[in-house]
Wavefront OBJ file of the C-alpha trace (Angstrom):
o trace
v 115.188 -217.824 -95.597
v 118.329 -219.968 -96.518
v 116.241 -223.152 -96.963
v 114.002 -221.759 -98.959
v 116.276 -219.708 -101.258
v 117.962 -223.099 -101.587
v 115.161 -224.431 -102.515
v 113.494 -221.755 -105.164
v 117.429 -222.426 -106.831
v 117.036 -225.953 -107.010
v 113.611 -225.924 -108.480
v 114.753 -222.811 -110.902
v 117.405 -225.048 -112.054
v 115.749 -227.973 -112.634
v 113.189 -225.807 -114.548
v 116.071 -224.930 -116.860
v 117.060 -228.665 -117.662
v 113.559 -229.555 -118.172
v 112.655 -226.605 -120.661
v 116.230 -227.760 -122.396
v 115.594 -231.189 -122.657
v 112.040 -229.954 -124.415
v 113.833 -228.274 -127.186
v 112.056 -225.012 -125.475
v 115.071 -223.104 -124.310
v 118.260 -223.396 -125.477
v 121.253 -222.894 -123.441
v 123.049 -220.302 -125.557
v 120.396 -217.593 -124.700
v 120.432 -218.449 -121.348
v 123.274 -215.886 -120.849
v 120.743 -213.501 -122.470
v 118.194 -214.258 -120.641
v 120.002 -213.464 -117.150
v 121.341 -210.704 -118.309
v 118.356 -208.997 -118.901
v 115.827 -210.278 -115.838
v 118.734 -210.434 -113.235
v 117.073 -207.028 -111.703
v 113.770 -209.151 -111.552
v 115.465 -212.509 -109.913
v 116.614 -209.905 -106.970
v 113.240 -208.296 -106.675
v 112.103 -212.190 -106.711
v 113.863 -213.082 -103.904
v 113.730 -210.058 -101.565
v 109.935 -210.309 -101.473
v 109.811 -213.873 -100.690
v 112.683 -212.667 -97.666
v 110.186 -210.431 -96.640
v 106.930 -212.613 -96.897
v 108.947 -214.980 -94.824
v 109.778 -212.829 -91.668
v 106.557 -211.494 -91.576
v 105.039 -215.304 -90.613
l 1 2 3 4 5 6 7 8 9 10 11 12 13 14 15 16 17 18 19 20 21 22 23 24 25 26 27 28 29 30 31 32 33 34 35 36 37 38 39 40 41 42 43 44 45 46 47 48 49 50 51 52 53 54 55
């Protein structure tokens, strides 16, 4: 699980710097934006912890 929650961040990230550097999202509702879908980001990440102790 820690590799690939490391890994879902870095590519999450890197999404974010892309989608800035397109003029598609700008930084100052970024804040925003985690404060209203940080419920979904855990939801996100406690499925994928359970998809990967089921293999």
């Amino acid at each position: 699980m820690q590799s690939r929650f490391g890994s879902i961040a870095l590519i999450v990230i890197g999404l974010f710097f892309l989608l800035h550097n397109l003029d598609i999202l700008s930084f100052r509702y970024l804040g925003e934006i985690l404060r209203t879908w940080w419920p979904a980001i855990l939801i996100v990440v406690g499925a994928l912890g359970l998809m990967g102790k089921r293999k």
